[in-house]
FIGUGU-335124 format. One record per residue (C-alpha): residue number from 1; residue in three letters; chain; x, y, z. Coordinates in steps of 0.2 Angstrom, whole numbers, padded with zeros to 4 digits. Each point is the difference from the previous one (the first is absolute). Layout:
N
<site><pos>NUM</pos><code>ala</code><unit>A</unit><x>X</x><y>Y</y><z>Z</z></site>
...
***
This chain:
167
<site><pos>1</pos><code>unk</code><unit>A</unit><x>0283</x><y>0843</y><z>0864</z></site>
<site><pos>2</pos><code>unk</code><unit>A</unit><x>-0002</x><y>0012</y><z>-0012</z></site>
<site><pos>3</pos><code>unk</code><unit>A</unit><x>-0018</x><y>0007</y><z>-0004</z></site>
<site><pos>4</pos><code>unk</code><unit>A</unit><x>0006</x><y>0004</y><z>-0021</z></site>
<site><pos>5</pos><code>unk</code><unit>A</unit><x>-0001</x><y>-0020</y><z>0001</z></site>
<site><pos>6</pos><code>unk</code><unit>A</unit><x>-0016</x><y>-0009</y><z>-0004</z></site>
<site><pos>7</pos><code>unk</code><unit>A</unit><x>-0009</x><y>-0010</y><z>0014</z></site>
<site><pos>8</pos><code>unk</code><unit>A</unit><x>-0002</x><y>-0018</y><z>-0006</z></site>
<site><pos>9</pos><code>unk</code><unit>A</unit><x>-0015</x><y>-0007</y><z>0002</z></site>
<site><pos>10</pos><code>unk</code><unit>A</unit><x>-0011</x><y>-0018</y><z>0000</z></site>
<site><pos>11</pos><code>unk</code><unit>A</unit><x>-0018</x><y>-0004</y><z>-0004</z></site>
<site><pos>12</pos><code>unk</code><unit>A</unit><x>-0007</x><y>-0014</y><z>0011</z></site>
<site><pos>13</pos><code>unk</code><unit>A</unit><x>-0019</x><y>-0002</y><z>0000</z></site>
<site><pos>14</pos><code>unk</code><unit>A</unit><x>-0004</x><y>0011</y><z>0015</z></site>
<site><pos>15</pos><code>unk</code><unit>A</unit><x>0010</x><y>0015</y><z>-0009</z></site>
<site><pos>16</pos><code>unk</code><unit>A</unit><x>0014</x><y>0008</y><z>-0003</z></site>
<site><pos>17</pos><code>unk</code><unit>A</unit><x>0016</x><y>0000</y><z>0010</z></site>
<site><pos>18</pos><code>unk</code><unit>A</unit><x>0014</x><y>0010</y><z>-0001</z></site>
<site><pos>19</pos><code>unk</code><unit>A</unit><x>0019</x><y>-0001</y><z>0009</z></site>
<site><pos>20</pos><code>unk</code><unit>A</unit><x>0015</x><y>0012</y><z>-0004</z></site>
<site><pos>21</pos><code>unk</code><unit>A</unit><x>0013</x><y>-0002</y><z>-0012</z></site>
<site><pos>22</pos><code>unk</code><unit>A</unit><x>0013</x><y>-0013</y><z>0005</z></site>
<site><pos>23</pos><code>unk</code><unit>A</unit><x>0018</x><y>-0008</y><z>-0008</z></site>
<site><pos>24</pos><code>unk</code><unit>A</unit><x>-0006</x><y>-0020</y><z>0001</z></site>
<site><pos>25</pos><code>unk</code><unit>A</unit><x>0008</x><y>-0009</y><z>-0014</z></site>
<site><pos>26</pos><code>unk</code><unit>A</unit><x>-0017</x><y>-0006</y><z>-0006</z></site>
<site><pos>27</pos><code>unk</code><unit>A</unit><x>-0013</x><y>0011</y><z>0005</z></site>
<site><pos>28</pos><code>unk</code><unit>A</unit><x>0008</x><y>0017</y><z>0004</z></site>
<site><pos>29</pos><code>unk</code><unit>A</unit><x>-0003</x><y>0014</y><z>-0013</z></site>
<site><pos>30</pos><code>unk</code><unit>A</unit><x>0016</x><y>0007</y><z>0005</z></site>
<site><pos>31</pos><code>unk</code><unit>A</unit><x>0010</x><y>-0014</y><z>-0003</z></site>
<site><pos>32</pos><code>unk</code><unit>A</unit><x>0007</x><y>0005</y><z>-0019</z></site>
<site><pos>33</pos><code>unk</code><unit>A</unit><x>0009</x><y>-0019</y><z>0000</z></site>
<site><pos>34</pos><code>unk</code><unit>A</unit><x>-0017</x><y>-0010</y><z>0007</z></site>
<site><pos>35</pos><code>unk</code><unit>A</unit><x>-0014</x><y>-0011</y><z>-0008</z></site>
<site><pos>36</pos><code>unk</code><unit>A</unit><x>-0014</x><y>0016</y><z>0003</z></site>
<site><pos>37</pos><code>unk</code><unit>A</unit><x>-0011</x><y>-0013</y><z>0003</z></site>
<site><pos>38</pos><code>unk</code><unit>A</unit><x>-0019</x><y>0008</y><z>0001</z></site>
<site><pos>39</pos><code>unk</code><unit>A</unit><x>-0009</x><y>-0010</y><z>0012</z></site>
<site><pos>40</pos><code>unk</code><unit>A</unit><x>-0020</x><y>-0006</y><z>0000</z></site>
<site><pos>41</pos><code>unk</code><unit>A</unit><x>-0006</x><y>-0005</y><z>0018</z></site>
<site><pos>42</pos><code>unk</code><unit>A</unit><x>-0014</x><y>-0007</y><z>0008</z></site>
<site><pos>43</pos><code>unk</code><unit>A</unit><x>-0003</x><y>-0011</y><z>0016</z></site>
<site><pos>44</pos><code>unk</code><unit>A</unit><x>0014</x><y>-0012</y><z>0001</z></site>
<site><pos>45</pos><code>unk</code><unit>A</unit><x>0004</x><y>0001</y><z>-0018</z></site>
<site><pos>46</pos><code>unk</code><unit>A</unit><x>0011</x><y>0010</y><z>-0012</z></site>
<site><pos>47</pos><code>unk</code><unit>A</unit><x>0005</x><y>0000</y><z>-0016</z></site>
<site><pos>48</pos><code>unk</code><unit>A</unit><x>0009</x><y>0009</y><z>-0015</z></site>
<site><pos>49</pos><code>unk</code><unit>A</unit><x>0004</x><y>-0002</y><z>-0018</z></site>
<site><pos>50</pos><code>unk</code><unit>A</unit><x>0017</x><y>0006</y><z>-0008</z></site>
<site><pos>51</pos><code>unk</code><unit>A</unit><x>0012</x><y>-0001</y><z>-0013</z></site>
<site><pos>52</pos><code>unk</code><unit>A</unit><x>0018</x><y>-0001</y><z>0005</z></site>
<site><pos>53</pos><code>unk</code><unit>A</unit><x>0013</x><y>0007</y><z>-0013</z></site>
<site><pos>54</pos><code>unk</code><unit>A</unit><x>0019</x><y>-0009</y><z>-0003</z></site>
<site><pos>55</pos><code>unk</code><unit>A</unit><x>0006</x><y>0013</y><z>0016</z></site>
<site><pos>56</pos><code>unk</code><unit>A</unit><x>-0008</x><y>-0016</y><z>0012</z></site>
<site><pos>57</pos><code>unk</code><unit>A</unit><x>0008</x><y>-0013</y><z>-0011</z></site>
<site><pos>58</pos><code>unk</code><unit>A</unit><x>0011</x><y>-0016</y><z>0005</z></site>
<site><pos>59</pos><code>unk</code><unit>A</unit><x>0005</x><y>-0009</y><z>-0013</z></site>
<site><pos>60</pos><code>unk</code><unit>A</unit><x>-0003</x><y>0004</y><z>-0019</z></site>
<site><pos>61</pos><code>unk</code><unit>A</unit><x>-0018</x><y>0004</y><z>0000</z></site>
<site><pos>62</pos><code>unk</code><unit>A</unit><x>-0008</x><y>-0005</y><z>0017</z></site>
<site><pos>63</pos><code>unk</code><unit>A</unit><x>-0002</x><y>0011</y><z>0015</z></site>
<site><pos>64</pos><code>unk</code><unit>A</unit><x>0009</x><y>-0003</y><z>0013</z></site>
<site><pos>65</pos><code>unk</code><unit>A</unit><x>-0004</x><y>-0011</y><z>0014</z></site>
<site><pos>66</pos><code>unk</code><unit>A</unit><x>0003</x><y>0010</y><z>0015</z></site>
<site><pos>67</pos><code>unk</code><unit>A</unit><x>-0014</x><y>0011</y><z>-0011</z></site>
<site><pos>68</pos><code>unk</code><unit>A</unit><x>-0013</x><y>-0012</y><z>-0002</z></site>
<site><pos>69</pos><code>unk</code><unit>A</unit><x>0001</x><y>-0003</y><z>0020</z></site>
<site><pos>70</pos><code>unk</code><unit>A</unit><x>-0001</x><y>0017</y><z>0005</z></site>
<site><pos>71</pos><code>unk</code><unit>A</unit><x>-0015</x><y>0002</y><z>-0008</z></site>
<site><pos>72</pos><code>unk</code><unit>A</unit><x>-0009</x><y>-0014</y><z>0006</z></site>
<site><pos>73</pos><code>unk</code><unit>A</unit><x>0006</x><y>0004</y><z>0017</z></site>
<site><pos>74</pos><code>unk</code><unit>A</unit><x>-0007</x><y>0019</y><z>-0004</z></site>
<site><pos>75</pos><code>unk</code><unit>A</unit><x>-0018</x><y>-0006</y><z>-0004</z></site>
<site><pos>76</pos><code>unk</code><unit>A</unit><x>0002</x><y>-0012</y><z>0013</z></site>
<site><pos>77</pos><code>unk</code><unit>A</unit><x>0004</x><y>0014</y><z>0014</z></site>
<site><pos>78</pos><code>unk</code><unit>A</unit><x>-0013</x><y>0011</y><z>-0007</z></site>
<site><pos>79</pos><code>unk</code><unit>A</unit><x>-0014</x><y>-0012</y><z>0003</z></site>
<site><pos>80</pos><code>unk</code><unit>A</unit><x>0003</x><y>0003</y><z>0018</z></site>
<site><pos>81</pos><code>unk</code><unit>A</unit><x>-0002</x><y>0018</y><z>-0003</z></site>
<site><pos>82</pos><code>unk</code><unit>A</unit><x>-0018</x><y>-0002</y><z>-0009</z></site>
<site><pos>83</pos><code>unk</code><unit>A</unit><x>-0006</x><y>-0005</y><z>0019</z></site>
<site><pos>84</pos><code>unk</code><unit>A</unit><x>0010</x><y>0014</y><z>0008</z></site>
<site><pos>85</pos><code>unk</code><unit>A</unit><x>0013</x><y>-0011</y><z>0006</z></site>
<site><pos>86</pos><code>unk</code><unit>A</unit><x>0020</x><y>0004</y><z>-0001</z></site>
<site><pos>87</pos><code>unk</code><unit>A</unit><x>0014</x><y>-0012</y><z>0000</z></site>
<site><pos>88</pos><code>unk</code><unit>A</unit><x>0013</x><y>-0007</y><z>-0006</z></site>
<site><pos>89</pos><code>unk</code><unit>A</unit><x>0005</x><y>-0015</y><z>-0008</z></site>
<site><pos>90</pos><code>unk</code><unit>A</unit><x>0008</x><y>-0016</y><z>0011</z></site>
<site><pos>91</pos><code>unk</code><unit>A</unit><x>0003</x><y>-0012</y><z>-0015</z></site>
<site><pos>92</pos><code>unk</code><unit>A</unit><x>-0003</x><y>-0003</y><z>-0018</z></site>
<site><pos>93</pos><code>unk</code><unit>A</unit><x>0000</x><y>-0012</y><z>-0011</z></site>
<site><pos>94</pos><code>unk</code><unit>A</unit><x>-0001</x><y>0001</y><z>-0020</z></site>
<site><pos>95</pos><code>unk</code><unit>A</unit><x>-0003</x><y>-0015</y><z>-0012</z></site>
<site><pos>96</pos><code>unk</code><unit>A</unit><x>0007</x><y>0008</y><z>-0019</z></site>
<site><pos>97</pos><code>unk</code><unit>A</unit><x>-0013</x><y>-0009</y><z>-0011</z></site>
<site><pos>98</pos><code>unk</code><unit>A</unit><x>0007</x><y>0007</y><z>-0016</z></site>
<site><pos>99</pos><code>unk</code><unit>A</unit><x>0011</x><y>0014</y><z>-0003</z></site>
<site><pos>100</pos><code>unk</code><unit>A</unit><x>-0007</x><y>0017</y><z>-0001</z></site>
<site><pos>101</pos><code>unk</code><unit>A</unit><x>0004</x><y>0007</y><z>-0016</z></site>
<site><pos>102</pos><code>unk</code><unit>A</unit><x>0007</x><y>0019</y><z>-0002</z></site>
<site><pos>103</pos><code>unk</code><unit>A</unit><x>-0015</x><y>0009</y><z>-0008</z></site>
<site><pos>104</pos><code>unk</code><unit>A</unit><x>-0015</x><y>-0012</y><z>0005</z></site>
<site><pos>105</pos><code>unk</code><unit>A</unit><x>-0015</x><y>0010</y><z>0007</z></site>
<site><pos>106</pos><code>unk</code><unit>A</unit><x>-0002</x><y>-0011</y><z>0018</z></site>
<site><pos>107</pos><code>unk</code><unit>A</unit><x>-0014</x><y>0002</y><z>0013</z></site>
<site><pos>108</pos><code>unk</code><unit>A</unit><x>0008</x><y>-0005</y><z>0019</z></site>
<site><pos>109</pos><code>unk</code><unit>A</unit><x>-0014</x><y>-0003</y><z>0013</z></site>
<site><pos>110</pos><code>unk</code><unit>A</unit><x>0003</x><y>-0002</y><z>0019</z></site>
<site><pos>111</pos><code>unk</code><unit>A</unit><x>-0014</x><y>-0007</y><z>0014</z></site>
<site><pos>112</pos><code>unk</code><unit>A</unit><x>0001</x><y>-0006</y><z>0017</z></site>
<site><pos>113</pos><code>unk</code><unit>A</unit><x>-0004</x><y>-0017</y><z>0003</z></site>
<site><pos>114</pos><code>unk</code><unit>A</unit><x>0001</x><y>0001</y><z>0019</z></site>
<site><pos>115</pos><code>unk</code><unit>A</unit><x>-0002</x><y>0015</y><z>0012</z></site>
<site><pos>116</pos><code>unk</code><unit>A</unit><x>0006</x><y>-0004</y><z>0018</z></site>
<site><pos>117</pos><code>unk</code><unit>A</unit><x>0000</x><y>0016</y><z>0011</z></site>
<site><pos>118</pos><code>unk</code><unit>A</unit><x>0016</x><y>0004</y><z>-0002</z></site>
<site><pos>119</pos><code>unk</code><unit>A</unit><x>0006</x><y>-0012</y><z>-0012</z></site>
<site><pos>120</pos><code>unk</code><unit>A</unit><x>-0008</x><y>-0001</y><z>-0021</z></site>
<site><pos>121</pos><code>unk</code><unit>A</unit><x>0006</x><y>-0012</y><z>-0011</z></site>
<site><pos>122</pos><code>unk</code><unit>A</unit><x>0000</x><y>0004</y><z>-0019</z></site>
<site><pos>123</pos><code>unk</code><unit>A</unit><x>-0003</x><y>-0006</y><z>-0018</z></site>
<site><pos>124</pos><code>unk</code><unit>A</unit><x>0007</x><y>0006</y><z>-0016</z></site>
<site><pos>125</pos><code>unk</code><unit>A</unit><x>0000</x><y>-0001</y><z>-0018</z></site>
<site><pos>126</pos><code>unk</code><unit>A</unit><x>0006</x><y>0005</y><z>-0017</z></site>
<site><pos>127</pos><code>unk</code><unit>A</unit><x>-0008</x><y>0002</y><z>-0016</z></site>
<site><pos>128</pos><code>unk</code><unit>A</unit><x>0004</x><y>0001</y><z>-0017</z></site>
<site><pos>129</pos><code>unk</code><unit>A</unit><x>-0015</x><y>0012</y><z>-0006</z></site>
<site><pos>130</pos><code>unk</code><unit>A</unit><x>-0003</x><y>-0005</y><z>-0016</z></site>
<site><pos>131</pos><code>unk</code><unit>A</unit><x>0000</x><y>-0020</y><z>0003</z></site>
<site><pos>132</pos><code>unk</code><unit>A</unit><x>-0005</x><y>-0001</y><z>0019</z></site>
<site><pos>133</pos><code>unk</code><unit>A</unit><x>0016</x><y>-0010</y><z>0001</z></site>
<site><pos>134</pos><code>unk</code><unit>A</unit><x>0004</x><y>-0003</y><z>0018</z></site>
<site><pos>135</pos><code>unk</code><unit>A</unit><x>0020</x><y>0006</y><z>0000</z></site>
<site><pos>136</pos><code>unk</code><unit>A</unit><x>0005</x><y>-0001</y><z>0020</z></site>
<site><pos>137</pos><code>unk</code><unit>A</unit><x>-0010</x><y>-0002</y><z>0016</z></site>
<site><pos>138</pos><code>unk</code><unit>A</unit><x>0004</x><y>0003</y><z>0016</z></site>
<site><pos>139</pos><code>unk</code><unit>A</unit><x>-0006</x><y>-0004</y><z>0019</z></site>
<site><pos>140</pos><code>unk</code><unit>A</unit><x>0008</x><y>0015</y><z>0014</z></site>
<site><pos>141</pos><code>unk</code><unit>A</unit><x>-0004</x><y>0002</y><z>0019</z></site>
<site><pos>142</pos><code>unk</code><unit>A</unit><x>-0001</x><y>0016</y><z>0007</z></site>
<site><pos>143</pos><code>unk</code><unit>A</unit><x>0000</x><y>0009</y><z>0017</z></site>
<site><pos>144</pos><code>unk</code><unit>A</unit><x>-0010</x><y>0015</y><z>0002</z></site>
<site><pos>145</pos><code>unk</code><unit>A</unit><x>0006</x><y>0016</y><z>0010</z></site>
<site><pos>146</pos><code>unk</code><unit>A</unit><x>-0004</x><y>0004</y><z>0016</z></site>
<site><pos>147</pos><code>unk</code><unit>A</unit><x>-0012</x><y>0015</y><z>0004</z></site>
<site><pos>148</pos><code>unk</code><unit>A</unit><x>0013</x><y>0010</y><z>0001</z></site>
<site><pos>149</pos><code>unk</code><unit>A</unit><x>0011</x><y>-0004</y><z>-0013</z></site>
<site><pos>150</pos><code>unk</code><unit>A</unit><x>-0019</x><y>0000</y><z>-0010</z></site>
<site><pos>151</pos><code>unk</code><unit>A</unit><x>-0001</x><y>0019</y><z>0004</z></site>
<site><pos>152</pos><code>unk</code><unit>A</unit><x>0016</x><y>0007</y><z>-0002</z></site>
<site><pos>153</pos><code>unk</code><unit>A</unit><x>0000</x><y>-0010</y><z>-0020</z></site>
<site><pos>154</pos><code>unk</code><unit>A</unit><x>-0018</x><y>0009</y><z>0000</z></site>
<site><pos>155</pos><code>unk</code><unit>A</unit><x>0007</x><y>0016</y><z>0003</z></site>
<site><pos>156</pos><code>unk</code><unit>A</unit><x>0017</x><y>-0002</y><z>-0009</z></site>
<site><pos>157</pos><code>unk</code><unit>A</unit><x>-0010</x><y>-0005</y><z>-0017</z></site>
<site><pos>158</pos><code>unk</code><unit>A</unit><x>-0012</x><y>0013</y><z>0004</z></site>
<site><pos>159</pos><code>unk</code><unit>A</unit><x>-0013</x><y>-0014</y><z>-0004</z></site>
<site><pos>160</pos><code>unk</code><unit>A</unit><x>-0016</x><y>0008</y><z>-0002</z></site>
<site><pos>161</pos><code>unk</code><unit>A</unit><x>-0019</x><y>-0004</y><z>-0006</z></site>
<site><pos>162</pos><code>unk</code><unit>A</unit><x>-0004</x><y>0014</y><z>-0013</z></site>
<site><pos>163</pos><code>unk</code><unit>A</unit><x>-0016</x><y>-0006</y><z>-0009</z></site>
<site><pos>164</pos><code>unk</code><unit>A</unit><x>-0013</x><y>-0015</y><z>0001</z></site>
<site><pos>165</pos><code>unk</code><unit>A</unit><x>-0005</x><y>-0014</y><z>-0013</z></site>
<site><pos>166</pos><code>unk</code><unit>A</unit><x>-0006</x><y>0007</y><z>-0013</z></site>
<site><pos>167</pos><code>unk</code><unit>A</unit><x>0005</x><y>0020</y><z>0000</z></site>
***
């Protein structure tokens, strides 16, 4: 990590968080080829709104599939992370409503619907924007890390509180 990089950094409604640069496809500031998807946390919900250029098409004029899942499985993971919990997804599963068109401003929100120690399943949607048009949903399970795995993703990210609600 380089300190010429920016941090990245998340509002959730006890404050400001920040964590280091990082290469994830569709988080990670560093990642020249990702989604830079800028995410908005809060307990056991996240969400973000995006407009995906032709780069993240499939066929002629529609974002690719494998695109539209990644991002619900992003908002979906990053609920976990709004009540300081860290895992990793088990299983997914996406239901394409209607195709996401190349160019349409869409809103993806992710929430848990079940929190078991260890274990959180997931929901997921897409948004058209403009219309509210649902365009794919999606259900996931995931298992948090352990306390030690916790720690060391912690440190790794340099994931930090910097500011409370409101400053």
């Amino acid at each position: 990590m380089t300190s010429e990089v920016a941090r990245q950094a998340i509002e959730t409604p006890d404050g400001w968080f920040e964590f280091a640069p990082h290469n994830c496809f569709a988080c990670g500031m560093l990642n020249l080829h990702g989604l830079g998807i800028v995410h908005h946390v809060e307990p056991g919900r996240s969400w973000t709104e995006l407009t995906l250029d032709r780069r993240f098409e499939g066929w002629e004029g529609i974002v690719h599939g494998g695109i539209v899942s990644t991002i619900l499985d992003e908002v979906m993971a990053w609920s976990l992370v709004g009540q300081d919990s860290w895992g990793v997804t088990a299983r997914m599963s996406v239901e394409f409503r209607r195709p996401v068109e190349v160019g349409t401003p869409i809103r993806a929100d992710g929430w848990i619907t079940r929190d078991r120690r260890r274990i959180a399943e997931t929901a997921g949607r897409i948004v058209d924007s403009s219309t509210g048009e649902e365009l794919a949903t999606a259900t996931g399970l995931y298992v948090a890390a352990d306390a030690e795995r916790k720690r060391f993703l912690q440190e790794r990210y340099a994931f930090r509180r910097v500011g409370a609600a409101g400053s």
